[in-house]
KELUMDREN-407809 format. One record per residue (C-alpha): z, y, x; residue in three letters. Coordinates in steps of 0.25 Angstrom, whole numbers, plus 2048, in hexadecimal, padded with zeros to 3 digits. Layout:
N
   w   v   u fifi
   Z   Y   X  Ala
...
! end
This chain:
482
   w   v   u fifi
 2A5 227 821  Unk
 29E 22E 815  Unk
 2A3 239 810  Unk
 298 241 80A  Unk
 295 23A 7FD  Unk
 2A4 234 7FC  Unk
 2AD 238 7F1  Unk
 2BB 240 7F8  Unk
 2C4 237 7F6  Unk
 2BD 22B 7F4  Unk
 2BB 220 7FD  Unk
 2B8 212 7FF  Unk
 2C0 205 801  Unk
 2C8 205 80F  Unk
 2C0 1FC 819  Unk
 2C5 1EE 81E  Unk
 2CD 1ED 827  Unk
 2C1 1E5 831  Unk
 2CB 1E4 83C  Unk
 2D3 1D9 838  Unk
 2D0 1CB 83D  Unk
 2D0 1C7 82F  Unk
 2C9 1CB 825  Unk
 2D1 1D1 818  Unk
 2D3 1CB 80A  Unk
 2C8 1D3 803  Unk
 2BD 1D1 80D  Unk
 2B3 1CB 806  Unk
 2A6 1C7 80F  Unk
 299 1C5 807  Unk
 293 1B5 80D  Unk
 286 1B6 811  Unk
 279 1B2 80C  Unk
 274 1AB 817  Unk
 278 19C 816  Unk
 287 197 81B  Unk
 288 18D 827  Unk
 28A 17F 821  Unk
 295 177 825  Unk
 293 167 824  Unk
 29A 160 81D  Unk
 29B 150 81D  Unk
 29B 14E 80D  Unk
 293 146 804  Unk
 294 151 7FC  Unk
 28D 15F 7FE  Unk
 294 169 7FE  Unk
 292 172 7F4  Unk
 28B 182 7F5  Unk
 289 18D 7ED  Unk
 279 18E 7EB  Unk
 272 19A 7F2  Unk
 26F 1A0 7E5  Unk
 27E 1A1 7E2  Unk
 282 1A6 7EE  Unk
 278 1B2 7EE  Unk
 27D 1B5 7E0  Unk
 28A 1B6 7E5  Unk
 288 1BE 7F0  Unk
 27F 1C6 7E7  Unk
 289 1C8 7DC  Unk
 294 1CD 7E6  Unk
 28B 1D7 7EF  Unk
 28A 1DD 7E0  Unk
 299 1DD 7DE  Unk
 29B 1E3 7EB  Unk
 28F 1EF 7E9  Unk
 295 1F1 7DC  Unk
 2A3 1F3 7E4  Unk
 29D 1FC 7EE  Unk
 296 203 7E3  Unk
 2A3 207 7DE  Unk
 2A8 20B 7EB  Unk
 29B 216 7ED  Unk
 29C 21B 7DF  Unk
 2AB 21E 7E2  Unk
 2A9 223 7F0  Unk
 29B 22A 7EF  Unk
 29C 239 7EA  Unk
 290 236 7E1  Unk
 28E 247 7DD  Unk
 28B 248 7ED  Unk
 282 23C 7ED  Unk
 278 246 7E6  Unk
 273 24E 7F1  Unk
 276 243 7FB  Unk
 268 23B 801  Unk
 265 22E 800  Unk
 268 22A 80F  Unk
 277 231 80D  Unk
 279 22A 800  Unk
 276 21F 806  Unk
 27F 21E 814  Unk
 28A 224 80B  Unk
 288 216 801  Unk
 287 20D 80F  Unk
 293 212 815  Unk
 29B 212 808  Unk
 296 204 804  Unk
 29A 1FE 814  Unk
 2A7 205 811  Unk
 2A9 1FD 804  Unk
 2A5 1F0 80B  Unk
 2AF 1F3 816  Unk
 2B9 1F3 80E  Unk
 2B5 1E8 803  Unk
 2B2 1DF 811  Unk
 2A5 1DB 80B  Unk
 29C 1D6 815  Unk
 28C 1D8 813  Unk
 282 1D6 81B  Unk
 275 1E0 821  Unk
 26D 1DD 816  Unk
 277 1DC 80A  Unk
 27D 1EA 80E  Unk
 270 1F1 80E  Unk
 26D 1ED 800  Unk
 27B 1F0 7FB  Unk
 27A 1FE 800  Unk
 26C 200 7FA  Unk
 272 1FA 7ED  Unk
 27C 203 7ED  Unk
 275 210 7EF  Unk
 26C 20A 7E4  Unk
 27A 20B 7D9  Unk
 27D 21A 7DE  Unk
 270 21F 7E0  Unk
 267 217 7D6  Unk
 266 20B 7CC  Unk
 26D 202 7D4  Unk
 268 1F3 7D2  Unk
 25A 1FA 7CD  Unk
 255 201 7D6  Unk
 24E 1F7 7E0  Unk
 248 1F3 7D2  Unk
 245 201 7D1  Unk
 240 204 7DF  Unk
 236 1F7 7DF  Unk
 227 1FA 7DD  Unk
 226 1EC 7D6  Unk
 22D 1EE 7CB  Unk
 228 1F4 7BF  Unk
 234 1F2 7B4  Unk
 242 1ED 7B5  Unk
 249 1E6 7AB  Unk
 259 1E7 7AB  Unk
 25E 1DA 7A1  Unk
 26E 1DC 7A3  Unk
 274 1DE 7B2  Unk
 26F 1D2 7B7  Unk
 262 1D0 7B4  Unk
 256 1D8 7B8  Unk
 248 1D8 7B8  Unk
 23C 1DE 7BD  Unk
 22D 1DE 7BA  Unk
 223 1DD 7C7  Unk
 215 1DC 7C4  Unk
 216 1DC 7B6  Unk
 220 1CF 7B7  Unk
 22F 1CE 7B3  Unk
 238 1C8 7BD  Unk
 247 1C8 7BF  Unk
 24F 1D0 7CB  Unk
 259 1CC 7D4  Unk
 25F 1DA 7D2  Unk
 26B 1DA 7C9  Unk
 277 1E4 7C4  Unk
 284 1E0 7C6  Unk
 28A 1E0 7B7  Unk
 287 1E7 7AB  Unk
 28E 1F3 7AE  Unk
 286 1F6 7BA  Unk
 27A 1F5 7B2  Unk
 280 1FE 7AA  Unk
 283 208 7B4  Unk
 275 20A 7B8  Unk
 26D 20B 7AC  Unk
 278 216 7A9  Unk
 274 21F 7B7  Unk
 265 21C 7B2  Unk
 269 223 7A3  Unk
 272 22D 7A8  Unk
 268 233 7B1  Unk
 25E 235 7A7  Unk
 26A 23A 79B  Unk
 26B 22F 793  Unk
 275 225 78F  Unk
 277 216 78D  Unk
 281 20F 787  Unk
 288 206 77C  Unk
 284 212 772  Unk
 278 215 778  Unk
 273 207 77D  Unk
 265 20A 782  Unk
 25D 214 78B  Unk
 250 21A 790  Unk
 24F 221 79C  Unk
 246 222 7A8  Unk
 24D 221 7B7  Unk
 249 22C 7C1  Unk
 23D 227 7C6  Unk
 236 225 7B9  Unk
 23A 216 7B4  Unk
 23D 213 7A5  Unk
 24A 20E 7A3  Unk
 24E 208 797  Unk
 25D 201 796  Unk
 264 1FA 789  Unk
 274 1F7 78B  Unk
 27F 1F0 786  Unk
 281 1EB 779  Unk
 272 1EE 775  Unk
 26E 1E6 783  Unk
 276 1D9 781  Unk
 276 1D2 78F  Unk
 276 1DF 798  Unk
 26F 1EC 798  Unk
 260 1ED 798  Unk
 258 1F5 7A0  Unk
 249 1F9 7A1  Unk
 242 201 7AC  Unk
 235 202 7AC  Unk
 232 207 7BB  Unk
 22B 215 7BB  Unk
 21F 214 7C5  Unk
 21C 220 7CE  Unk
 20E 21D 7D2  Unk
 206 21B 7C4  Unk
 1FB 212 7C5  Unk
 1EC 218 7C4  Unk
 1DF 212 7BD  Unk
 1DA 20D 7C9  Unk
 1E7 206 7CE  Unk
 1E9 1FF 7BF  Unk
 1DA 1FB 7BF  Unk
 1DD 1F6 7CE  Unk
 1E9 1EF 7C9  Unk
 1E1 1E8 7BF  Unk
 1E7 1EF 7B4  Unk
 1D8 1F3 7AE  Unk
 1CB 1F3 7B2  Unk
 1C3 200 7B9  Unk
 1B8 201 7AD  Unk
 1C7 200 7A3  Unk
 1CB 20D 7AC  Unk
 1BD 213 7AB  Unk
 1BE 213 79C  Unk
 1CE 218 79D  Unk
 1C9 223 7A5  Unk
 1BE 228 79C  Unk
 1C7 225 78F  Unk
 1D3 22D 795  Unk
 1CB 239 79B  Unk
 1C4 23B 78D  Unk
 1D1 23C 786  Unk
 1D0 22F 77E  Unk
 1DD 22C 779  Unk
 1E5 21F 77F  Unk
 1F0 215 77A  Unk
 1F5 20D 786  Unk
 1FA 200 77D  Unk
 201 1F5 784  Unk
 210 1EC 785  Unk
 21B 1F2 78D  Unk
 219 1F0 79C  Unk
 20A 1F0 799  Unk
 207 1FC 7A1  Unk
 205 206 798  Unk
 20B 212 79E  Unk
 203 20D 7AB  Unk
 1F5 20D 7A4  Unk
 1F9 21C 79D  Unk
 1FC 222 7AA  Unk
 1F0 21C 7AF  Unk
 1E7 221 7A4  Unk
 1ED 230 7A7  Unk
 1E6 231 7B2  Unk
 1D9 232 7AD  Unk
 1DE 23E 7A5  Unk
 1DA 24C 7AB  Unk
 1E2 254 7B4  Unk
 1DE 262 7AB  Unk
 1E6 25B 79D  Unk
 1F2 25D 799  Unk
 1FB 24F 795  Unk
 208 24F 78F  Unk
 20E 241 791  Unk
 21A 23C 786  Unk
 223 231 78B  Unk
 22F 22A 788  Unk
 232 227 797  Unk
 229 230 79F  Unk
 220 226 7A7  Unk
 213 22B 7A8  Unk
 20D 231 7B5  Unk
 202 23B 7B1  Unk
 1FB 23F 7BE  Unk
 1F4 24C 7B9  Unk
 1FA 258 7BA  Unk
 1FD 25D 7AC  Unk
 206 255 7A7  Unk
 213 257 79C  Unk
 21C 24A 79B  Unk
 225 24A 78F  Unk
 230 23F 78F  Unk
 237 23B 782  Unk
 247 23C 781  Unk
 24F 233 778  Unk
 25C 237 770  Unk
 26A 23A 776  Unk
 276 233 774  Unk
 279 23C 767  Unk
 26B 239 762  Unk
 263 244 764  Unk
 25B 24A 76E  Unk
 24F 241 76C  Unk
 243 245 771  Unk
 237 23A 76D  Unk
 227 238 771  Unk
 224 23F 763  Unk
 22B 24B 765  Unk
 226 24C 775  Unk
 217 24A 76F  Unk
 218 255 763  Unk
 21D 25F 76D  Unk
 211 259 778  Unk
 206 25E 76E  Unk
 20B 26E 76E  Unk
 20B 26B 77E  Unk
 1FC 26C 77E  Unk
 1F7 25F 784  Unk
 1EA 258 787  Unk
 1EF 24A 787  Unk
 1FC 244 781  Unk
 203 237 789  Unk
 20E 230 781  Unk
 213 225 78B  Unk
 214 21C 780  Unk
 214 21E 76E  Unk
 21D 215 768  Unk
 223 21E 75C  Unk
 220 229 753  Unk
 218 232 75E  Unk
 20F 22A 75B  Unk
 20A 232 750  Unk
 208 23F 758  Unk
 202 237 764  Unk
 1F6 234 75B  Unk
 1F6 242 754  Unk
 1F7 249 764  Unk
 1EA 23F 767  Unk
 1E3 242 75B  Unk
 1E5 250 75C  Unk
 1E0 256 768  Unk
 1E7 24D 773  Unk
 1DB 244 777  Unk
 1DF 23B 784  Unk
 1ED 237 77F  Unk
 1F5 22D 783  Unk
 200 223 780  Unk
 204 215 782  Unk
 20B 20A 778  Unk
 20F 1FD 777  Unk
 205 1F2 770  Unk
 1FD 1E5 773  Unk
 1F0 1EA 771  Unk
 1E7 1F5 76C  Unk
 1E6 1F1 75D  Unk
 1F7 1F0 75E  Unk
 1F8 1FE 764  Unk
 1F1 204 75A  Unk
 1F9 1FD 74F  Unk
 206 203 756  Unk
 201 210 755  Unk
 1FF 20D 746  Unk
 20E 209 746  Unk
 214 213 74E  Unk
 20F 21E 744  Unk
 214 215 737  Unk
 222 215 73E  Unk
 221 224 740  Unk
 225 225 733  Unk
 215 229 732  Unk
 210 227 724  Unk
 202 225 725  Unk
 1F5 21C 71F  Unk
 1F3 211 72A  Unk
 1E4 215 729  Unk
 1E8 225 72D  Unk
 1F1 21E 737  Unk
 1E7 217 73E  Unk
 1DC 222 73D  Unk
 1E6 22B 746  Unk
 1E8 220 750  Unk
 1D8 21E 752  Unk
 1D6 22B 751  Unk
 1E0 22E 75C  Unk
 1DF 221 766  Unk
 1D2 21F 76D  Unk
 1D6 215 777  Unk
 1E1 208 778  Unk
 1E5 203 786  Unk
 1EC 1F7 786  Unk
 1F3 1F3 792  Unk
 1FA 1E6 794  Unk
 204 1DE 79D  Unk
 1FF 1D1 79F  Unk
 206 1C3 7A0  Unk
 205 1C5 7B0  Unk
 20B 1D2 7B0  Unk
 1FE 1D9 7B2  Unk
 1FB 1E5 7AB  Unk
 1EC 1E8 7A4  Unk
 1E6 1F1 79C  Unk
 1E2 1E6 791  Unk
 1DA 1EE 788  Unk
 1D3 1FD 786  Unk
 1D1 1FE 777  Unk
 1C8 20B 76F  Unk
 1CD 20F 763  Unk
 1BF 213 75C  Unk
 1C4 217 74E  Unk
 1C7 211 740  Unk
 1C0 208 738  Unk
 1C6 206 729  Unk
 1D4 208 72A  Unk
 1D4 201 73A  Unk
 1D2 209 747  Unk
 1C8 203 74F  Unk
 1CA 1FE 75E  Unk
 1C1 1F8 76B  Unk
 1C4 1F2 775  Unk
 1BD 1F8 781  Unk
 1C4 1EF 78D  Unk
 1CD 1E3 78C  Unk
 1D4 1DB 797  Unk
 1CF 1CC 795  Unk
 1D8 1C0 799  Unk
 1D3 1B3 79D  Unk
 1DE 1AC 7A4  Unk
 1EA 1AB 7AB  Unk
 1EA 1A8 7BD  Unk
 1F4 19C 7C0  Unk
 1FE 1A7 7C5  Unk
 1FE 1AD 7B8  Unk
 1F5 1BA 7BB  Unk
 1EC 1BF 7AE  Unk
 1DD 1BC 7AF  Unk
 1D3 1C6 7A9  Unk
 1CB 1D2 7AA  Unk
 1C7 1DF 7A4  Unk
 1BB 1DF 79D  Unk
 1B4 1EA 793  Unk
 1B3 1E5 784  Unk
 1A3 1E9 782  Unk
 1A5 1F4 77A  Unk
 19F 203 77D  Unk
 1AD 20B 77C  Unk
 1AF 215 770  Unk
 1B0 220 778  Unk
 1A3 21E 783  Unk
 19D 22D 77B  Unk
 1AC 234 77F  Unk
 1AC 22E 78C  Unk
 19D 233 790  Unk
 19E 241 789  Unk
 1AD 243 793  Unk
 1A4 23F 79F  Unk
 1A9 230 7A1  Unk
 19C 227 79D  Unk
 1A1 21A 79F  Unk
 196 20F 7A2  Unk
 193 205 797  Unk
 197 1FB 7A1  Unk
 1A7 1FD 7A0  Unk
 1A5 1F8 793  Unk
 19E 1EB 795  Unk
 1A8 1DE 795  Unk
 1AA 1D7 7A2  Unk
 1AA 1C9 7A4  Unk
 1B4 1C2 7AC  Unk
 1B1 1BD 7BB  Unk
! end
């Protein structure tokens, strides 16, 4: 029946023998989900029956039992070094006919429904991620969250709810974060017990196992999006205001230089690749990352990506050593995806020498906590430095703070735009320019509040008018709300 991608050899089990009037010892036939006829009985007591949740867990736990069964059966009959040049609709008749072969002989009966899920699951463990790929393959979701095999979570709309998906057991967990490492060289294990990787299309994995992860491997993915969102979308989204994406625009294209401050899941990587594109097609940007995330539109563009040790220790390459070597590559601007170690002392030397219009992202809670984690980054750098001499780099390198923030409802919002004008004593001096300001909460639970300007004549307005962007007095008036 399919003999192209079938190991020689190999086969599946022999098919009932249908024939007989009876059916054989083995046969196993799945009940339906659909409610059973009732038979009355005349008793004064009910008779008892297993509650619906029971029965669908049940039937649940043994279609998992039995596409682990047939799982078995493809990996031993499907020559898996020919699958490689075979298409999709090939790959997938040779996984149907396998699988009915298999169900044949097990005598399991499934319905229309039920088979066409199987299937799709099962081309799903050879081909992909298994259980994770509708996660995967859902527009909705942004981040799941693996707590052990049989607990899963998702975040839609900025809110955490748990999945119906589950794995089997441990080991099957197991197996798939191993073809997600694997693909990319890496390794995990007892010895090595966590990883960073990023899947093909562009997500950031992150998984911890056993013993390190007590009730069940951990894994993060944080969905990679192929369509970047842009100013006017965001602005249209609510994430800011138009005269918050004026100003942006004129502190990008005159080469200010910006901090994107926020928590995780905040939206930083978001608001960075918006901001880039109001930087010019004609410069030259060299981005730095971790896990390549970013989407630069314009068309001169070197992305670095950093690469941690191997399993003897070595091999390391880090954001510092990728950023030294960035200022002999002749760059305008310099986008680090995110400082959180000692590159922190050549991102504020490449910004105070030469770099104007860099950018980079970290985490913090507001403007005034970003600057003081730049001040501790450089003391763990091993940096030995008066705190004065400290602060005069930071405010002579860092002209502007954004700070972005997830609200209690999920929604994303550029909270703050904070100038850094300077020092005064031994304390480097900050505006605010625009703040987001909360007045209540909505029964369901939705944020109340509007952007408003903070009254003060931005820092910068001379810059802004000498590069050509003259931005009206009026941006910088307070708004009151409706």
């Amino acid at each position: 029946m399919f003999s192209r991608y079938k190991k020689s050899g190999g086969g599946g089990k022999p098919p009932a023998n249908t024939g007989q009037a009876e059916a054989p010892a083995n046969v196993m036939h799945i009940p339906a989900t659909t409610t059973q006829p009732r038979v009355e009985r005349k008793t004064n007591k009910a008779a008892a029956k297993p509650a619906p949740a029971e029965k669908d867990a049940k039937r649940k736990q043994r279609l998992g039992e039995i596409k682990a069964e047939l799982h078995r059966e493809l990996l031993d009959n499907l020559n898996l070094s020919a699958l490689e040049g075979a298409s999709e609709k090939d790959l997938r008749a040779e996984i149907v006919a396998i699988a009915s072969e298999s169900l044949e002989g097990m005598g399991v009966v499934l319905n229309r429904d039920e088979r066409t899920q199987l299937n799709q699951e099962l081309y799903d463990e050879v081909t992909g991620l298994g259980p994770l790929e509708p996660l995967l393959k859902d527009p909705e979701v942004n981040d799941i969250l693996v707590n052990g095999p049989q607990q899963i979570f998702v975040e839609r709309s900025g809110r955490l709810e748990i999945s119906d998906i589950t794995f089997k057991d441990e080991k099957h967990l197991l197996r798939i974060i191993d073809k997600i490492v694997s693909a990319v060289g890496r390794r995990v294990d007892e010895s090595n017990p966590y990883v960073d990787a990023r899947l093909a299309d562009g997500s950031r994995f992150n998984a911890m196992v056993p013993p390190i992860a007590v009730d069940g491997s951990l894994v993060s993915i944080r969905k990679f999006k192929e369509d970047k969102l842009s100013i006017d979308e965001l602005v249209r989204f609510g994430a800011f205001s138009e005269e918050m994406a004026a100003y942006l625009q004129a502190a990008v294209a005159t080469r200010l230089n910006v901090i994107v401050s926020g928590g995780t899941g905040s939206g930083k990587t978001t608001t960075l690749n918006a901001l880039s594109g109001f930087i010019d097609d004609s410069e030259r940007i060299l981005t730095i990352e971790d896990t390549a995330e970013l989407q630069l539109q314009q068309t001169h563009v070197g992305r670095m990506e950093s690469r941690p040790a191997n399993v003897e220790g070595k091999g390391a390459v880090t954001q510092r050593d990728c950023l030294r070597n960035a200022l002999r590559m002749r760059p305008d601007r310099i986008i680090v995806g995110e400082t959180r170690g000692d590159e922190v002392i050549d991102m504020l030397q490449a910004m105070n020498t030469g770099h104007d219009g860099s950018m980079t992202t970290l985490h913090a809670n507001s403007a005034r906590d970003g600057v003081s984690r730049l001040e501790n980054m450089i003391a763990m750098a091993g940096i030995e430095m008066p705190i004065k001499a400290v602060r005069a780099q930071i405010a002579s390198a860092v002209n502007l703070i954004v700070q972005v923030s997830r609200l209690q409802d999920g929604s994303r919002r550029m909270v703050s735009i904070t100038e850094v004008t300077g020092m005064e004593g031994e304390v480097i001096s900050m505006q605010e320019i625009f703040r987001f300001h909360r007045v209540g909460m909505t029964p369901d639970n939705k944020i109340l509040g509007h952007f408003t300007a903070s009254g003060i004549r931005s820092h910068f307005s001379d810059r802004f008018r000498i590069w050509g962007y003259d931005l009206p007095m009026s941006i910088f008036e307070p708004v009151e709300a409706e």
